[in-house]
MARKOL-904969 format. One record per residue (C-alpha): x, y, z; residue in one letter. Coordinates in steps of 0.25 Angstrom, whole numbers, plus 5000, padded with zeros to 4 digits. Each point is the difference from the previous one (the first is absolute). Example, Ala and Ser with C-alpha at 12.3 -4.5 7.8 and 13.67 -1.06 7.14 Angstrom:
% residues 2
SITE      x      y      z   residu
SITE   5049   4982   5031        A
SITE   5006   5014   4998        S
***
This chain:
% residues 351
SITE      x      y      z   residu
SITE   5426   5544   5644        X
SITE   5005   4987   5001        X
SITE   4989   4991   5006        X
SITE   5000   4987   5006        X
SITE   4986   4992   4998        X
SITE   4999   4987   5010        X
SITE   4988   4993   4993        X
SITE   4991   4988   5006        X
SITE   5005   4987   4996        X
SITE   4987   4991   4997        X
SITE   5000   5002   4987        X
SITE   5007   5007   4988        X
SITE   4998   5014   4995        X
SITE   4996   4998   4988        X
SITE   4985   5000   4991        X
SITE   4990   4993   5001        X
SITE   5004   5006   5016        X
SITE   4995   4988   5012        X
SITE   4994   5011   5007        X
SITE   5000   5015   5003        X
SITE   5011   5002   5007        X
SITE   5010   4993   4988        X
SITE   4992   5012   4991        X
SITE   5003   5011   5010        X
SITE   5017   4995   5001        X
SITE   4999   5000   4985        X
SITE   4995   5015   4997        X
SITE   5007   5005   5011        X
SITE   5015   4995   4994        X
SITE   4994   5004   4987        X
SITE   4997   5015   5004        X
SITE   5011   5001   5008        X
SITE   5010   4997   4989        X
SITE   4990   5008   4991        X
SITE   5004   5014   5005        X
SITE   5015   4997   5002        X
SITE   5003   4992   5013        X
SITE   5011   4989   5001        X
SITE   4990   4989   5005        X
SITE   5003   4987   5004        X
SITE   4991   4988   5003        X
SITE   5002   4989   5008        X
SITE   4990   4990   4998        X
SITE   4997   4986   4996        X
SITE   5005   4992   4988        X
SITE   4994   5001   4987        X
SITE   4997   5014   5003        X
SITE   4997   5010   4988        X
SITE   5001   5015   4999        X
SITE   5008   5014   4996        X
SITE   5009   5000   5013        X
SITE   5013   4992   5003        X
SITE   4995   4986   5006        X
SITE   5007   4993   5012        X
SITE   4993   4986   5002        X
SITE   5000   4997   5014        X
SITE   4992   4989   5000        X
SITE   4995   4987   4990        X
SITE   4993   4993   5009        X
SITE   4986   4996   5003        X
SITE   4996   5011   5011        X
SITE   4987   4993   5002        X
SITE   5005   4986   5003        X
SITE   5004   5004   5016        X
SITE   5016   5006   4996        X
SITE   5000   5012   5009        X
SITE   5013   4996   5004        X
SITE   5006   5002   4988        X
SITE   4990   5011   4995        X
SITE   5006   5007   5014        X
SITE   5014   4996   4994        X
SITE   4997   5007   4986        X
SITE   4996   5013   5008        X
SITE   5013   5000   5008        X
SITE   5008   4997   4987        X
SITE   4992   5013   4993        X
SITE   5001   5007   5013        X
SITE   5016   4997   5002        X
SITE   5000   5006   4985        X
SITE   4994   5013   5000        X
SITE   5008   5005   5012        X
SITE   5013   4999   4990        X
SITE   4993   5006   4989        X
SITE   4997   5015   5004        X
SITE   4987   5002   4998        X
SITE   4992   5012   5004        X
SITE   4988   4993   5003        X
SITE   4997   4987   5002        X
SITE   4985   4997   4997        X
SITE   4994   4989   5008        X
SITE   4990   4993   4992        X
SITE   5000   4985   5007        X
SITE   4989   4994   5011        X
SITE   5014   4995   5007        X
SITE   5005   5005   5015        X
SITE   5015   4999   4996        X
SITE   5003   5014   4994        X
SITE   4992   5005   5012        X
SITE   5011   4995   5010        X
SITE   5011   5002   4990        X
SITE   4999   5015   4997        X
SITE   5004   5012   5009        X
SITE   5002   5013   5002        X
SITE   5013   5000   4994        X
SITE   4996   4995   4987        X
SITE   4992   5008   4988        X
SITE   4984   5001   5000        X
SITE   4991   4989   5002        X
SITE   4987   5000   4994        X
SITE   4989   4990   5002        X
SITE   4987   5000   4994        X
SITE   4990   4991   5008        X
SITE   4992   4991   4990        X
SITE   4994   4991   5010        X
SITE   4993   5001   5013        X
SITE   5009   4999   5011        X
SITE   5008   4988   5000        X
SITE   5005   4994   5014        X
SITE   5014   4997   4993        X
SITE   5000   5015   4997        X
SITE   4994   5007   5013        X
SITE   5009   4990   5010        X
SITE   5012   5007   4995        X
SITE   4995   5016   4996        X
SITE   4992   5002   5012        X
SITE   5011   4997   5011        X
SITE   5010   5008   4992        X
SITE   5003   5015   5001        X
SITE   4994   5011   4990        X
SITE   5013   5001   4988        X
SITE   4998   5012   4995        X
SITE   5007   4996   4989        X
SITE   4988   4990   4997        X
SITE   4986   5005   4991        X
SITE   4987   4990   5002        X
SITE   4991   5000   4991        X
SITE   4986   4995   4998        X
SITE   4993   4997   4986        X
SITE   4987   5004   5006        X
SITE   4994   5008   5014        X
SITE   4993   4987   5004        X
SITE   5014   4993   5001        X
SITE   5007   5013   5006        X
SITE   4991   4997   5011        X
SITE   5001   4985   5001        X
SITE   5017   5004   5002        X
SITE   5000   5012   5006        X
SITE   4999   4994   5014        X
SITE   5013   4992   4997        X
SITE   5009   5010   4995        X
SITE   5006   5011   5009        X
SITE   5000   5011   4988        X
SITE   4989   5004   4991        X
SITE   4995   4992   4988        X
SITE   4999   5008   4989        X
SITE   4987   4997   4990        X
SITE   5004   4999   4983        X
SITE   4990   4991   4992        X
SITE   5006   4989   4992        X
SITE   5003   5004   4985        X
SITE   4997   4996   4986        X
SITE   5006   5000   4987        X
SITE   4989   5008   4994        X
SITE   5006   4997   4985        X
SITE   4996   4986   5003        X
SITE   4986   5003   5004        X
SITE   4992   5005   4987        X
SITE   4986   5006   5007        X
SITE   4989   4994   4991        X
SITE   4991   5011   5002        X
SITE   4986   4994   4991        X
SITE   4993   4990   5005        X
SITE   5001   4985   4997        X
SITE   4988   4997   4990        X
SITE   4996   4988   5010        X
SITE   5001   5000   5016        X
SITE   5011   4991   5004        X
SITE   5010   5001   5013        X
SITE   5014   4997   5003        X
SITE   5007   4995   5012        X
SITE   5016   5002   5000        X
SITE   5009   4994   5010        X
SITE   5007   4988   5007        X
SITE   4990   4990   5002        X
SITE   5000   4997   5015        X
SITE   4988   4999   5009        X
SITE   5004   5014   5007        X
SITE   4998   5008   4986        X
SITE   4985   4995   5002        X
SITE   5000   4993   4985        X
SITE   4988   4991   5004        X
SITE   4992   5013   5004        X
SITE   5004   5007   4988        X
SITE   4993   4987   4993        X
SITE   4989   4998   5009        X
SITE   4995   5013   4997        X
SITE   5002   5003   4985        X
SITE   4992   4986   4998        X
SITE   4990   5007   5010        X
SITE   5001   5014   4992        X
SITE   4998   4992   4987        X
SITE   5014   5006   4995        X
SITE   5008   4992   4992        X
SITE   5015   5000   5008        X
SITE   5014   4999   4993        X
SITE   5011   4995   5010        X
SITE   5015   5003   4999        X
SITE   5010   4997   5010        X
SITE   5009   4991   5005        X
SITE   4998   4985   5005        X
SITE   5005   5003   5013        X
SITE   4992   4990   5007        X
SITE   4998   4989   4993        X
SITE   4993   4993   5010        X
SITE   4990   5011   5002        X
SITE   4997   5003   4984        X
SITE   4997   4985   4999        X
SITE   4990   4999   5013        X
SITE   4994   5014   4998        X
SITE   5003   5008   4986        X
SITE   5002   4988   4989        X
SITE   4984   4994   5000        X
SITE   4994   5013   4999        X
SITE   5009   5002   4987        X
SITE   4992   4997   4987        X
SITE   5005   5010   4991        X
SITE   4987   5009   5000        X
SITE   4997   5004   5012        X
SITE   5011   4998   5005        X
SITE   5012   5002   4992        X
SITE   5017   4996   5007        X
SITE   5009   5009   4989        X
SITE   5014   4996   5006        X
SITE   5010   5006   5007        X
SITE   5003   5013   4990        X
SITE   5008   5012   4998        X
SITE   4997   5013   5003        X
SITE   4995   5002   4984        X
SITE   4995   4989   5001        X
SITE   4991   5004   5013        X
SITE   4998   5015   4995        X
SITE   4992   4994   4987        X
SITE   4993   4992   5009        X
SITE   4994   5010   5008        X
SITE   4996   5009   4989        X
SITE   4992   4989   4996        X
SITE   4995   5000   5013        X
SITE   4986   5009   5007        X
SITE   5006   4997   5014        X
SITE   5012   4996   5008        X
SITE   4997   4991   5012        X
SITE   5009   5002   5011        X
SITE   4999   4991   5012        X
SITE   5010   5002   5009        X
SITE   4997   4988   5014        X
SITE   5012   5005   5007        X
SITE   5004   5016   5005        X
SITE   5007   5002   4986        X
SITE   5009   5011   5002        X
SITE   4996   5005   4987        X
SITE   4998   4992   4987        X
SITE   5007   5005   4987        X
SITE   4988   4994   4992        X
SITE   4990   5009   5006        X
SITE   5009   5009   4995        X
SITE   5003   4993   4986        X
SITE   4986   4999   4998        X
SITE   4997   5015   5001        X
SITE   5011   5005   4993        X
SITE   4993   4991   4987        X
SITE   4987   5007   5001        X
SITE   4994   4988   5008        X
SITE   4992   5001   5012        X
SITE   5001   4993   5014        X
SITE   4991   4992   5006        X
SITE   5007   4997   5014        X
SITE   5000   4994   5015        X
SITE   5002   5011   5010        X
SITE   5014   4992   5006        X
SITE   5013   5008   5000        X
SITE   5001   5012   4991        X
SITE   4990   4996   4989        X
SITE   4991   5011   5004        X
SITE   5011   5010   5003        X
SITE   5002   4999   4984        X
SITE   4986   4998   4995        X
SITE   4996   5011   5009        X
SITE   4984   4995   4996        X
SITE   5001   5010   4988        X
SITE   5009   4991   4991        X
SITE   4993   4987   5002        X
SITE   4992   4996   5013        X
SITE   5003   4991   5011        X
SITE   4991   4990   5004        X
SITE   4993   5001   5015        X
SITE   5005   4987   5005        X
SITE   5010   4988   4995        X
SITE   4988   4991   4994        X
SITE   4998   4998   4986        X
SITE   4988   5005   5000        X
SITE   5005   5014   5005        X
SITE   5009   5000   4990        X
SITE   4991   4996   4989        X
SITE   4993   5011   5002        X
SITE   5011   5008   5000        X
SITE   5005   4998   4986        X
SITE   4985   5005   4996        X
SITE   5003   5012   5007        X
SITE   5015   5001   4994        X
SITE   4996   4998   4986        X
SITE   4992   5014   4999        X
SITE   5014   5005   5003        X
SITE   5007   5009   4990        X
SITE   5012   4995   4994        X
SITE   5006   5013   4996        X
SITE   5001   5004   5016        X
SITE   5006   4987   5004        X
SITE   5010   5001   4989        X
SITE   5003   5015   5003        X
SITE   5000   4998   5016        X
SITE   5012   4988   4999        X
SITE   5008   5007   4990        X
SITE   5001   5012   5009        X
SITE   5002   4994   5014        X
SITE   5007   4986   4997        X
SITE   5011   5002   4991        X
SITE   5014   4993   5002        X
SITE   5007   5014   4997        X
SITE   4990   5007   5013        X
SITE   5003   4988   5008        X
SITE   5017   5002   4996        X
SITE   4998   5014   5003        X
SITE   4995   4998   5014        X
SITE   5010   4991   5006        X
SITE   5012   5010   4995        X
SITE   4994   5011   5005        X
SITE   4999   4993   5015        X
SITE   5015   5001   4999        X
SITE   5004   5012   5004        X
SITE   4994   4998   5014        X
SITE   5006   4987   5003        X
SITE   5015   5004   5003        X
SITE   5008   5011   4999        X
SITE   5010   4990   4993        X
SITE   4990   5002   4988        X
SITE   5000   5014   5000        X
SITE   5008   5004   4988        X
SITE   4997   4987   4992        X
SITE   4993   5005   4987        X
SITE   4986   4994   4995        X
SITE   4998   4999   4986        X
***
């Protein structure tokens, strides 16, 4: 097929990814053009991957552009109605290509990454069901936050990963340490993470990046001394897999309804248990058989959870994620919703 793919425009698609979204737009091209499609990528500037690149965009989406970030989606959008695609693959947080596409045009498919967002509900929920559109959810919890909004059911495929990237580190660490992984924001619950290792008496490792500044000098930077608490950088996905096979326990500590949480994922997959808040889809995954989930937000909740996670076996984390989150499952599972979104699609071939 040839495959338009409209990316967010905060930031680059390209390691070490801004956040979990940039990874997801990444592996997707990636596995897309893997097993033989024609993809294309509009996304912004700097952008690196195997698909054929279209920048749209070289601003600074966080300094308040939406107009023109409104003008690059209307630049991409006005593109990918000359091209002949069979499917355009809606991959942004922006309203536009909601009220750009319709029934005359190939498939839309969205995959909701967020809670529902008043830019995005304002414009699907007062429009009619297409059927030539798929909606999709990276987890049961968001399906349900949506569904309300959209006139068609939302279909349920877990985020992917690239599970070559993701070595499982099956024996155990010779000392007990933890590891947090994310963008360090007040939401991701990093000073909880912190508060509790100290409380555990578990040395922690940071990684992530800087995203507020502000917060990781009031509230992360003076607990960091380099033995208890340890800030690694802003890393690659080697660099992060290394890291949490050196690691007892993973600490996830979602403050917000996180749709899903690709590093409860990445942890698993390395043989690293999860020791987690009970926000969003961190239990969905964890399923308290793969880590355990603390009984309330505090710190001292969640120390005691990472005791609890550390007498988890690695092995079962590490077969568990390779079986049920892989980026060719996640590939798999937005093709095969084709079929049911419009008899325009009917004869189209899936690799």
């Amino acid at each position: 097929m040839k495959i338009a793919v409209i990316a967010h425009l905060h930031y680059a698609i390209k390691q070490p990814y801004a956040g979990g979204l940039e990874a997801h737009t990444d592996l997707l091209v990636r596995r897309l053009a893997a097993i033989g499609h024609d993809v294309t990528l509009y996304a912004k500037a700097g952008t690196k991957t195997t698909a054929r690149i279209i920048p749209i965009f070289d601003g600074d989406a966080m300094g308040g552009q939406n107009k023109q970030i409104r003008s690059a989606y209307i630049e991409a959008c006005d593109h990918i109605e000359l091209q002949n695609y069979d499917l355009v693959f809606n991959n942004s947080l922006n309203s536009y290509p909601f009220e750009w596409h319709t029934l005359d045009m190939p498939p839309m498919l969205t995959v909701f990454h967020t809670p529902p967002l008043h830019e995005l509900t304002n414009v699907i929920e007062v429009q009619p069901t297409q059927s030539n559109r798929i909606f999709i959810a990276v987890s049961e919890f968001t399906a349900n936050q949506w569904q309300k909004y959209c006139a068609s059911d939302i279909n349920i495929v877990s985020n992917g990963i690239d599970m070559s990237n993701w070595r499982p580190y099956k024996a155990a660490p010779k000392t007990t340490s933890a590891i947090w992984v994310g963008r360090i924001t007040p939401e991701k619950g990093l000073h909880v993470a912190i508060q509790a290792a100290l409380l555990a008496d578990v040395p922690l490792t940071i990684c992530g990046n800087m995203y507020d500044r502000a917060y990781f000098a009031d509230k992360i930077e003076p607990s960091i001394d380099g033995r208890s608490i340890t800030y690694a950088g802003h890393l690659d996905q080697a660099a992060v897999n290394e890291l949490y096979g050196k690691s007892s326990v993973a600490l996830v500590t979602p403050l917000w309804d996180e749709p899903f949480g690709f590093v409860t994922v990445e942890a698993l997959a390395s043989g690293t248990p999860v020791a987690g808040l009970d926000n969003g889809a961190t239990a969905s995954i964890v399923r308290d058989r793969y880590g355990t989930i603390a009984t309330s937000d505090s710190p001292e909740d969640l120390a005691a959870a990472i005791k609890r996670a550390l007498k988890v076996d690695r092995n079962t984390c590490a077969l568990y994620a390779h079986k049920n989150y892989s980026v060719e499952a996640m590939v798999s599972g937005y093709l095969g919703l084709m079929p049911d979104a419009s008899s325009k699609i009917e004869s189209l071939q899936l690799v």
